[in-house]
N, C-alpha and C positions, 0 to 999 in steps of 0.2 A: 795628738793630744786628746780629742775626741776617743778615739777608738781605745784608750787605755783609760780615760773617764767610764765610759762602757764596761769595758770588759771586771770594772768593779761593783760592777749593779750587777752584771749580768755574766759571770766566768765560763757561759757556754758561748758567748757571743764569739761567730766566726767574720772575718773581713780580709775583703779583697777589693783589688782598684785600681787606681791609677797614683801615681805617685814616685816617689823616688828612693834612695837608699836609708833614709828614714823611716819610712813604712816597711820597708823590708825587714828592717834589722824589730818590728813592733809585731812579727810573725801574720803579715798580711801574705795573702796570694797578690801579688802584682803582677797585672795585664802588662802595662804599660809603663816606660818610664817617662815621665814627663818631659826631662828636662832639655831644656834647649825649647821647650816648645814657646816659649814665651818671647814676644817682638816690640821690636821698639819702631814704632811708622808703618804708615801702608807700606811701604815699599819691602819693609823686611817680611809682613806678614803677608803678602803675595804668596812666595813661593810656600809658605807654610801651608796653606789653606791645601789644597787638594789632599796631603796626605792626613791632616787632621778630618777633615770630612771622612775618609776612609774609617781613619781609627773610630769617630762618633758611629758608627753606623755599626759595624762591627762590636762596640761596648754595646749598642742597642739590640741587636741580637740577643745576643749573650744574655744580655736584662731580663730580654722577654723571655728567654725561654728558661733560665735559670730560677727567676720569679723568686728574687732574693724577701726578707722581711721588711727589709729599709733600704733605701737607696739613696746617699745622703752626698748631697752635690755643695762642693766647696766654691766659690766665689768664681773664676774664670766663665766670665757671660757669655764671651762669644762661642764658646764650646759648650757649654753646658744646658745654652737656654735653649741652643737646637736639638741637643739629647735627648731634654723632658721635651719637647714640642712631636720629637718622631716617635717618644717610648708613648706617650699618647696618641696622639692623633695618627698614624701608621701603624704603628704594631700593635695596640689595644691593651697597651698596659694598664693597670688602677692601682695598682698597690701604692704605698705611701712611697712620695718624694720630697725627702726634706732638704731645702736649699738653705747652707750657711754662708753669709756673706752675700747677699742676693746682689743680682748689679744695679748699678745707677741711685747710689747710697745717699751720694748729694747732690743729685740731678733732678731730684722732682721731676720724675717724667710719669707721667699717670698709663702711660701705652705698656710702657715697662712693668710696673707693677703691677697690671690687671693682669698680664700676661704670668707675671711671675706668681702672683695670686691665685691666678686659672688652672694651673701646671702642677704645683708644687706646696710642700707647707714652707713658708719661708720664716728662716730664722735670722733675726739680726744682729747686730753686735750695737748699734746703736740707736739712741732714743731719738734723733730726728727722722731717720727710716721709719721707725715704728710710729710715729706720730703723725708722716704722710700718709702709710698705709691705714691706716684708722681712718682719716681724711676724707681717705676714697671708701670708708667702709668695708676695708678686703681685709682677711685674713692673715694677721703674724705675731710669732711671739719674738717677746726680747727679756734676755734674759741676763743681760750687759755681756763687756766684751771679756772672752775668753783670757785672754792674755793677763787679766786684773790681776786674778788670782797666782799665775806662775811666776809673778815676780812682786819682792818683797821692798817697800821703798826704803833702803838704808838712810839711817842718822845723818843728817848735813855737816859737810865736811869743811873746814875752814879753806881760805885758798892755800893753795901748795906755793912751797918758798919759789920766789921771785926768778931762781937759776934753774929752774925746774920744774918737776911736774911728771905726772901719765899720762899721757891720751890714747884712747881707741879709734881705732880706722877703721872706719865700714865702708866696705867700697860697694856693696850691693854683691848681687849672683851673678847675672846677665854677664856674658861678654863685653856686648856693649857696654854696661856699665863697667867693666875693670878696666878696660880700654882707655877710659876717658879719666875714671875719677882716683884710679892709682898715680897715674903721673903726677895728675895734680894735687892730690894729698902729699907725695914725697915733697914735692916745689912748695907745698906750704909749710911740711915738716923743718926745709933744710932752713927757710927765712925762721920760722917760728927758734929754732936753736943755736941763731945768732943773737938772740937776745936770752935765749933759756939753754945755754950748753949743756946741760945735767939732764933735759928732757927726754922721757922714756916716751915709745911708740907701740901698741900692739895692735896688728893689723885681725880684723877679725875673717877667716874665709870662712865662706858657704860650704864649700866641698872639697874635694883633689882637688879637681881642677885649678880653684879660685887658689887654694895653697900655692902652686905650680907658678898659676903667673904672676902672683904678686911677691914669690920668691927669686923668680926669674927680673921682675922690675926694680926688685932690692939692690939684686947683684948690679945691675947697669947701671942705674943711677947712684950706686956704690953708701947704702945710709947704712950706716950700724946703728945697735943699739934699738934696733927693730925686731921683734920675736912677733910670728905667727900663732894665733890659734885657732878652732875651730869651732866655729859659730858666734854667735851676740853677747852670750853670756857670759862665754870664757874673757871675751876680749875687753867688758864691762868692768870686768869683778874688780878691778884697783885702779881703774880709771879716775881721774880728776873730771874729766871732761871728754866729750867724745865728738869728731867728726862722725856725720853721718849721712849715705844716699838717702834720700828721701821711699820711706818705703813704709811696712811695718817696724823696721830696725830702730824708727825715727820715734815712735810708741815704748817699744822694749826698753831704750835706755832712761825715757821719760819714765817710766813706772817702775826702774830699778835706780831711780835717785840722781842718772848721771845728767847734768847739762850738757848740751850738744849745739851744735849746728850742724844744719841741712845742707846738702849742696844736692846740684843734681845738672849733669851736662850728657849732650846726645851728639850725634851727628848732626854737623850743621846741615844737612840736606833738609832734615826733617824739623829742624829749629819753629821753619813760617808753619806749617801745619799744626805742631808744638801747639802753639803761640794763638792761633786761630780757633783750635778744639780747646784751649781753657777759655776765652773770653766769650766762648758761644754756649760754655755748658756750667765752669766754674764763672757763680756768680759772688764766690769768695773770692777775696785778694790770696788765698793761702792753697798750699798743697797738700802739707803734711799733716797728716793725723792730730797730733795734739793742738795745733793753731787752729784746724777747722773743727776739732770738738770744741773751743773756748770762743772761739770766732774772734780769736786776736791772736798777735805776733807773742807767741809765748819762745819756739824756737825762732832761731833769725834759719831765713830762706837764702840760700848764693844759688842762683840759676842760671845755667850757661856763661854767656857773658860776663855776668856777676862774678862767678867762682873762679876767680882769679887766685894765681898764690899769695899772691899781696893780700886780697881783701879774705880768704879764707883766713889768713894767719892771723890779720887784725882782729878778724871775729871771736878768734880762739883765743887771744891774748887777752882781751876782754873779758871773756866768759873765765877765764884760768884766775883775773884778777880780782872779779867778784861772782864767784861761783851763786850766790844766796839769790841772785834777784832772780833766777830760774827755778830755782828748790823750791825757794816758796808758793811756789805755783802748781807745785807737783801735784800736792795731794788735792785739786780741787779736778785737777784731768782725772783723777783714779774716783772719783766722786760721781763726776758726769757720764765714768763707763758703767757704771752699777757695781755691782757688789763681789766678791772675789770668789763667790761661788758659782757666778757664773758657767764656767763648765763643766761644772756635776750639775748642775740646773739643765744646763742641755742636755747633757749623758742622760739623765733621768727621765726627760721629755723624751729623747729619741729611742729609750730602751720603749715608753710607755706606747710610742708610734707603731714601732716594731710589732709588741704583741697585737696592739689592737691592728693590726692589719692582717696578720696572722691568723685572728681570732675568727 
Protein backbone atom coordinates (compact mmCIF):
# COMPACT_ATOMS: atom_id res chain seq x y z
CA UNK A 1 0.00 0.00 0.00
CA UNK A 2 3.01 2.26 0.83
CA UNK A 3 4.66 1.70 -2.40
CA UNK A 4 1.56 2.50 -4.58
CA UNK A 5 0.95 5.70 -2.06
CA UNK A 6 4.56 6.51 -3.56
CA UNK A 7 4.56 5.64 -6.88
CA UNK A 8 1.75 8.72 -6.97
CA UNK A 9 3.90 11.59 -5.70
CA UNK A 10 6.52 10.06 -7.32
CA UNK A 11 5.69 7.72 -11.04
CA UNK A 12 9.62 7.31 -11.32
CA UNK A 13 9.72 5.59 -8.11
CA UNK A 14 11.37 2.08 -8.49
CA UNK A 15 10.98 -0.97 -5.48
CA UNK A 16 12.31 -3.95 -4.59
CA UNK A 17 12.30 -6.18 -1.32
CA UNK A 18 11.09 -8.69 0.49
CA UNK A 19 7.70 -9.60 0.47
CA UNK A 20 5.13 -11.93 -1.06
CA UNK A 21 2.81 -12.49 -4.08
CA UNK A 22 1.30 -9.07 -3.20
CA UNK A 23 4.29 -7.19 -3.99
CA UNK A 24 4.93 -8.99 -6.92
CA UNK A 25 1.74 -8.57 -8.59
CA UNK A 26 2.51 -4.08 -7.48
CA UNK A 27 5.58 -4.62 -10.04
CA UNK A 28 8.41 -4.74 -7.22
CA UNK A 29 11.70 -6.78 -7.79
CA UNK A 30 11.41 -9.34 -5.06
CA UNK A 31 14.51 -10.86 -3.32
CA UNK A 32 12.77 -12.82 -1.03
CA UNK A 33 9.59 -14.41 -0.36
CA UNK A 34 8.67 -14.17 3.17
CA UNK A 35 6.37 -16.28 3.86
CA UNK A 36 6.46 -19.05 6.24
CA UNK A 37 8.94 -16.94 7.82
CA UNK A 38 6.94 -16.09 10.53
CA UNK A 39 6.75 -18.40 14.24
CA UNK A 40 4.74 -19.00 16.84
CA UNK A 41 7.30 -19.80 20.33
CA UNK A 42 10.85 -20.19 20.56
CA UNK A 43 10.64 -23.47 19.65
CA UNK A 44 9.34 -23.02 16.21
CA UNK A 45 11.70 -19.95 15.76
CA UNK A 46 14.79 -22.02 16.49
CA UNK A 47 15.16 -23.74 13.49
CA UNK A 48 14.17 -20.53 11.60
CA UNK A 49 17.05 -18.34 12.84
CA UNK A 50 20.17 -19.57 10.96
CA UNK A 51 18.64 -19.27 7.50
CA UNK A 52 17.05 -15.87 8.35
CA UNK A 53 20.52 -14.55 9.67
CA UNK A 54 21.73 -15.84 6.21
CA UNK A 55 19.08 -14.07 4.17
CA UNK A 56 19.74 -10.49 6.68
CA UNK A 57 23.09 -10.48 5.77
CA UNK A 58 22.93 -10.97 2.18
CA UNK A 59 19.74 -8.21 2.00
CA UNK A 60 22.64 -6.05 3.78
CA UNK A 61 24.95 -6.54 1.04
CA UNK A 62 22.91 -5.91 -1.66
CA UNK A 63 21.92 -2.49 0.48
CA UNK A 64 25.26 -1.35 0.81
CA UNK A 65 26.37 -1.80 -2.37
CA UNK A 66 23.20 -0.92 -4.40
CA UNK A 67 22.86 2.25 -2.06
CA UNK A 68 19.13 2.57 -2.80
CA UNK A 69 17.30 6.40 -1.99
CA UNK A 70 15.25 4.87 0.96
CA UNK A 71 15.19 1.83 2.67
CA UNK A 72 11.96 1.46 4.27
CA UNK A 73 11.66 -1.39 6.95
CA UNK A 74 8.13 -2.77 7.83
CA UNK A 75 7.60 -3.87 11.40
CA UNK A 76 9.25 -7.51 11.92
CA UNK A 77 11.92 -6.42 14.87
CA UNK A 78 13.67 -9.38 15.08
CA UNK A 79 14.89 -9.24 11.42
CA UNK A 80 14.86 -5.93 10.78
CA UNK A 81 16.48 -4.23 13.88
CA UNK A 82 19.71 -6.53 13.06
CA UNK A 83 19.57 -5.33 9.33
CA UNK A 84 19.72 -1.52 10.29
CA UNK A 85 22.24 -2.49 13.31
CA UNK A 86 24.83 -4.24 10.35
CA UNK A 87 23.79 -1.71 7.38
CA UNK A 88 25.35 0.72 10.10
CA UNK A 89 27.67 -0.23 12.15
CA UNK A 90 29.39 -3.16 9.72
CA UNK A 91 29.00 -1.94 6.35
CA UNK A 92 28.91 1.82 6.81
CA UNK A 93 25.77 2.65 5.44
CA UNK A 94 24.08 6.48 6.06
CA UNK A 95 21.56 6.76 3.63
CA UNK A 96 18.08 7.13 5.05
CA UNK A 97 16.30 4.14 6.91
CA UNK A 98 12.81 4.65 7.50
CA UNK A 99 11.23 2.11 10.00
CA UNK A 100 7.25 1.51 9.66
CA UNK A 101 5.82 -0.05 12.47
CA UNK A 102 8.89 0.06 14.73
CA UNK A 103 8.93 -2.69 17.61
CA UNK A 104 7.87 -2.67 21.07
CA UNK A 105 4.73 -0.35 20.34
CA UNK A 106 3.23 -1.01 23.66
CA UNK A 107 6.34 -2.03 25.64
CA UNK A 108 7.68 1.21 26.77
CA UNK A 109 11.01 -0.08 26.60
CA UNK A 110 13.43 3.06 26.22
CA UNK A 111 16.55 0.35 25.07
CA UNK A 112 14.35 -0.34 22.07
CA UNK A 113 13.67 3.07 21.13
CA UNK A 114 17.02 4.58 21.57
CA UNK A 115 18.14 2.05 19.44
CA UNK A 116 15.41 2.26 16.90
CA UNK A 117 15.95 6.15 17.29
CA UNK A 118 19.85 5.75 16.69
CA UNK A 119 19.46 3.48 13.40
CA UNK A 120 16.54 4.55 11.61
CA UNK A 121 13.73 7.45 11.14
CA UNK A 122 11.04 5.72 12.71
CA UNK A 123 7.42 5.89 11.67
CA UNK A 124 4.56 5.06 13.64
CA UNK A 125 1.04 4.11 13.37
CA UNK A 126 0.24 5.21 16.67
CA UNK A 127 0.00 8.03 19.29
CA UNK A 128 1.15 6.24 22.35
CA UNK A 129 4.61 5.15 20.42
CA UNK A 130 4.88 8.74 19.51
CA UNK A 131 4.26 10.20 22.78
CA UNK A 132 6.96 7.68 24.45
CA UNK A 133 9.33 8.52 21.75
CA UNK A 134 9.06 12.43 22.59
CA UNK A 135 9.42 11.25 26.35
CA UNK A 136 12.79 10.19 25.69
CA UNK A 137 13.34 13.18 23.34
CA UNK A 138 14.21 10.90 20.22
CA UNK A 139 13.18 11.25 16.89
CA UNK A 140 9.49 10.00 15.16
CA UNK A 141 6.84 11.00 13.10
CA UNK A 142 3.21 9.84 13.36
CA UNK A 143 1.15 10.29 10.90
CA UNK A 144 -1.88 7.96 12.20
CA UNK A 145 -2.58 4.46 11.11
CA UNK A 146 -2.38 3.52 7.48
CA UNK A 147 -5.21 1.32 7.38
CA UNK A 148 -7.78 4.41 8.48
CA UNK A 149 -8.05 5.60 5.28
CA UNK A 150 -8.39 2.06 3.18
CA UNK A 151 -11.54 1.27 4.62
CA UNK A 152 -14.75 3.00 4.77
CA UNK A 153 -16.91 2.66 8.13
CA UNK A 154 -20.38 1.49 6.62
CA UNK A 155 -24.00 2.75 7.87
CA UNK A 156 -25.02 0.38 11.10
CA UNK A 157 -26.90 -2.41 10.29
CA UNK A 158 -29.93 -3.45 12.17
CA UNK A 159 -29.57 -7.08 13.73
CA UNK A 160 -30.12 -9.96 10.93
CA UNK A 161 -33.40 -12.14 11.41
CA UNK A 162 -33.23 -14.23 14.45
CA UNK A 163 -32.80 -17.81 11.77
CA UNK A 164 -30.09 -16.21 10.25
CA UNK A 165 -27.60 -14.09 9.48
CA UNK A 166 -23.60 -13.74 7.66
CA UNK A 167 -20.61 -14.16 9.21
CA UNK A 168 -16.94 -14.01 8.25
CA UNK A 169 -14.11 -16.44 9.18
CA UNK A 170 -10.79 -15.21 9.54
CA UNK A 171 -8.72 -17.70 10.62
CA UNK A 172 -5.34 -15.75 10.31
CA UNK A 173 -2.28 -16.85 7.52
CA UNK A 174 0.10 -18.95 9.67
CA UNK A 175 -0.24 -22.60 9.56
CA UNK A 176 -0.27 -22.71 12.98
CA UNK A 177 -3.00 -20.55 13.05
CA UNK A 178 -5.42 -22.55 10.41
CA UNK A 179 -4.42 -25.61 12.35
CA UNK A 180 -6.06 -24.48 15.41
CA UNK A 181 -8.59 -21.96 14.58
CA UNK A 182 -10.54 -23.55 11.36
CA UNK A 183 -11.60 -26.49 13.39
CA UNK A 184 -12.76 -24.55 15.75
CA UNK A 185 -14.63 -21.79 14.02
CA UNK A 186 -16.39 -24.91 11.95
CA UNK A 187 -17.47 -26.39 15.79
CA UNK A 188 -18.76 -23.00 16.54
CA UNK A 189 -20.34 -22.64 12.98
CA UNK A 190 -22.24 -26.00 13.30
CA UNK A 191 -23.71 -25.03 17.34
CA UNK A 192 -24.21 -21.45 16.07
CA UNK A 193 -26.83 -23.07 13.08
CA UNK A 194 -28.78 -24.96 15.49
CA UNK A 195 -30.20 -22.16 16.55
CA UNK A 196 -29.70 -19.99 13.10
CA UNK A 197 -30.31 -22.72 10.31
CA UNK A 198 -30.46 -20.02 7.41
CA UNK A 199 -26.80 -18.77 8.68
CA UNK A 200 -24.32 -17.93 5.99
CA UNK A 201 -20.44 -18.47 6.47
CA UNK A 202 -17.64 -16.84 4.46
CA UNK A 203 -14.24 -17.93 5.38
CA UNK A 204 -11.73 -15.33 4.55
CA UNK A 205 -8.01 -16.82 3.18
CA UNK A 206 -4.73 -15.24 3.03
CA UNK A 207 -3.46 -17.00 0.03
CA UNK A 208 -3.51 -20.61 -1.98
CA UNK A 209 -2.53 -22.15 0.51
CA UNK A 210 -4.96 -20.89 3.38
CA UNK A 211 -7.85 -21.47 0.21
CA UNK A 212 -6.42 -25.28 0.17
CA UNK A 213 -6.79 -26.08 3.68
CA UNK A 214 -9.65 -24.43 4.82
CA UNK A 215 -11.31 -26.13 1.76
CA UNK A 216 -9.90 -29.32 2.56
CA UNK A 217 -11.40 -28.65 6.42
CA UNK A 218 -14.79 -27.93 4.92
CA UNK A 219 -14.94 -31.20 3.14
CA UNK A 220 -14.25 -33.28 6.41
CA UNK A 221 -15.95 -31.76 8.76
CA UNK A 222 -18.70 -31.91 5.79
CA UNK A 223 -20.46 -27.77 6.51
CA UNK A 224 -22.09 -26.33 3.52
CA UNK A 225 -23.33 -23.27 2.84
CA UNK A 226 -19.65 -22.11 3.38
CA UNK A 227 -18.00 -20.03 0.33
CA UNK A 228 -14.32 -18.98 0.42
CA UNK A 229 -12.80 -15.85 -0.48
CA UNK A 230 -9.56 -14.07 -0.72
CA UNK A 231 -8.39 -11.76 1.73
CA UNK A 232 -10.43 -9.53 4.78
CA UNK A 233 -12.18 -7.56 2.50
CA UNK A 234 -13.87 -9.75 0.27
CA UNK A 235 -14.95 -11.84 3.34
CA UNK A 236 -16.21 -8.45 5.19
CA UNK A 237 -18.28 -7.06 2.57
CA UNK A 238 -21.89 -8.56 3.76
CA UNK A 239 -20.93 -9.79 6.85
CA UNK A 240 -23.25 -9.16 9.88
CA UNK A 241 -20.56 -9.89 12.28
CA UNK A 242 -17.22 -11.45 11.88
CA UNK A 243 -14.95 -14.07 13.84
CA UNK A 244 -11.65 -13.00 13.90
CA UNK A 245 -7.59 -14.21 14.75
CA UNK A 246 -6.41 -11.61 16.63
CA UNK A 247 -4.14 -9.77 14.35
CA UNK A 248 -4.43 -6.77 12.09
CA UNK A 249 -7.58 -8.55 10.66
CA UNK A 250 -9.17 -7.68 14.23
CA UNK A 251 -8.61 -3.56 13.15
CA UNK A 252 -9.77 -3.97 9.33
CA UNK A 253 -13.18 -5.17 10.21
CA UNK A 254 -13.37 -2.60 13.26
CA UNK A 255 -12.80 0.15 10.58
CA UNK A 256 -14.98 -1.28 7.92
CA UNK A 257 -18.10 -1.33 10.52
CA UNK A 258 -18.18 -5.15 11.07
CA UNK A 259 -18.56 -6.37 14.95
CA UNK A 260 -16.40 -9.15 15.68
CA UNK A 261 -14.76 -11.31 18.13
CA UNK A 262 -11.24 -12.35 18.81
CA UNK A 263 -10.15 -15.67 19.28
CA UNK A 264 -6.70 -16.73 19.23
CA UNK A 265 -5.43 -20.53 20.17
CA UNK A 266 -1.42 -21.98 19.71
CA UNK A 267 0.13 -25.06 20.56
CA UNK A 268 -0.26 -25.99 23.97
CA UNK A 269 3.54 -26.50 24.27
CA UNK A 270 3.94 -22.83 24.03
CA UNK A 271 0.62 -21.94 25.90
CA UNK A 272 3.17 -21.33 29.70
CA UNK A 273 5.64 -19.12 27.67
CA UNK A 274 2.32 -17.45 25.84
CA UNK A 275 1.14 -16.57 29.07
CA UNK A 276 4.52 -15.46 30.87
CA UNK A 277 5.74 -12.91 27.77
CA UNK A 278 2.15 -11.10 28.07
CA UNK A 279 2.18 -10.53 31.98
CA UNK A 280 5.99 -9.59 31.93
CA UNK A 281 5.55 -7.17 28.90
CA UNK A 282 1.58 -6.51 28.36
CA UNK A 283 0.77 -4.32 31.00
CA UNK A 284 -2.77 -4.23 29.30
CA UNK A 285 -5.51 -6.82 30.07
CA UNK A 286 -5.98 -6.85 26.03
CA UNK A 287 -4.28 -8.07 22.80
CA UNK A 288 -5.92 -6.84 20.08
CA UNK A 289 -5.57 -3.61 18.39
CA UNK A 290 -8.79 -1.86 18.76
CA UNK A 291 -9.10 -2.80 22.81
CA UNK A 292 -5.50 -1.51 23.40
CA UNK A 293 -6.07 1.72 21.25
CA UNK A 294 -9.34 2.46 23.75
CA UNK A 295 -7.67 0.59 26.69
CA UNK A 296 -11.04 -1.26 27.24
CA UNK A 297 -12.87 -4.43 25.98
CA UNK A 298 -14.39 -2.91 22.90
CA UNK A 299 -13.89 -6.59 20.98
CA UNK A 300 -14.47 -9.50 23.45
CA UNK A 301 -11.01 -11.73 23.44
CA UNK A 302 -11.47 -16.08 23.57
CA UNK A 303 -7.85 -17.15 24.14
CA UNK A 304 -6.99 -20.67 24.02
CA UNK A 305 -8.81 -22.31 26.71
CA UNK A 306 -11.39 -19.71 26.28
CA UNK A 307 -12.27 -20.32 22.59
CA UNK A 308 -14.18 -23.02 23.03
CA UNK A 309 -17.21 -23.86 20.32
CA UNK A 310 -19.58 -23.26 22.94
CA UNK A 311 -18.20 -19.90 24.20
CA UNK A 312 -17.12 -18.62 20.58
CA UNK A 313 -20.79 -19.41 19.45
CA UNK A 314 -22.21 -17.60 22.58
CA UNK A 315 -20.20 -14.58 21.79
CA UNK A 316 -21.37 -14.48 18.30
CA UNK A 317 -24.92 -14.89 19.07
CA UNK A 318 -24.73 -12.10 21.28
CA UNK A 319 -22.95 -9.69 19.06
CA UNK A 320 -25.57 -11.08 15.93
CA UNK A 321 -28.38 -10.18 18.55
CA UNK A 322 -27.26 -6.52 19.25
CA UNK A 323 -24.90 -5.67 16.70
CA UNK A 324 -25.00 -1.55 17.99
CA UNK A 325 -23.17 -1.77 21.19
CA UNK A 326 -19.89 -2.36 19.08
CA UNK A 327 -20.74 0.13 16.17
CA UNK A 328 -21.07 2.73 18.39
CA UNK A 329 -17.69 2.47 19.36
CA UNK A 330 -16.34 2.32 15.93
CA UNK A 331 -15.74 5.69 14.95
CA UNK A 332 -13.95 6.84 18.16
CA UNK A 333 -11.16 3.74 17.29
CA UNK A 334 -10.85 5.56 13.67
CA UNK A 335 -10.49 8.93 15.86
CA UNK A 336 -7.78 7.75 18.09
CA UNK A 337 -5.69 6.36 14.74
CA UNK A 338 -5.59 9.82 13.20
CA UNK A 339 -6.72 10.95 10.07
CA UNK A 340 -7.47 8.78 6.71
CA UNK A 341 -4.79 10.35 5.01
CA UNK A 342 -2.67 8.91 6.80
CA UNK A 343 -0.75 7.04 4.08
CA UNK A 344 -0.31 9.80 1.56
CA UNK A 345 1.07 11.63 4.69
CA UNK A 346 3.72 8.81 4.76
CA UNK A 347 4.12 8.39 0.95
CA UNK A 348 4.87 12.07 1.09
CA UNK A 349 7.27 12.00 4.01
CA UNK A 350 9.02 8.98 2.58
CA UNK A 351 9.17 10.42 -1.10
CA UNK A 352 10.52 13.74 0.81
CA UNK A 353 13.38 11.30 2.72
CA UNK A 354 14.15 9.83 -0.53
CA UNK A 355 15.34 12.99 -2.26
CA UNK A 356 16.70 14.54 0.54
CA UNK A 357 19.05 11.75 0.82
CA UNK A 358 19.69 11.61 -2.63
CA UNK A 359 20.44 15.27 -2.47
Amino acid sequence: MLARAIAAYDPQAQFEGIGAERMRGDSFTLWRNHTGWASMGPLAAIPRIPPLLATMWRTAVHLAAQKPELIVLVDFGAFNMRLAKTLRSQLGYTGPIMYLFPPATWLDKEGVARAVGAMTVPVTAFAHQYDFYKSLRLPIMFFGHPLTGQYELRPPRPAPPTNGGTIALLPGSRAGELKYHVPALLDALKLLRVRRPALRAVFGAANAQGERIIARALRRARVENVTIDRGVAGALRDADAAFVASGTAVLESVLAGVPSIALYIVNPIVVGYGRRMQKKIFKARYITLPNLVLERELVPELLQDDATPEALAAAMEAVLLDPSRQYEQFAEVRERLGPASALDDCAKFAVALAKAGSG
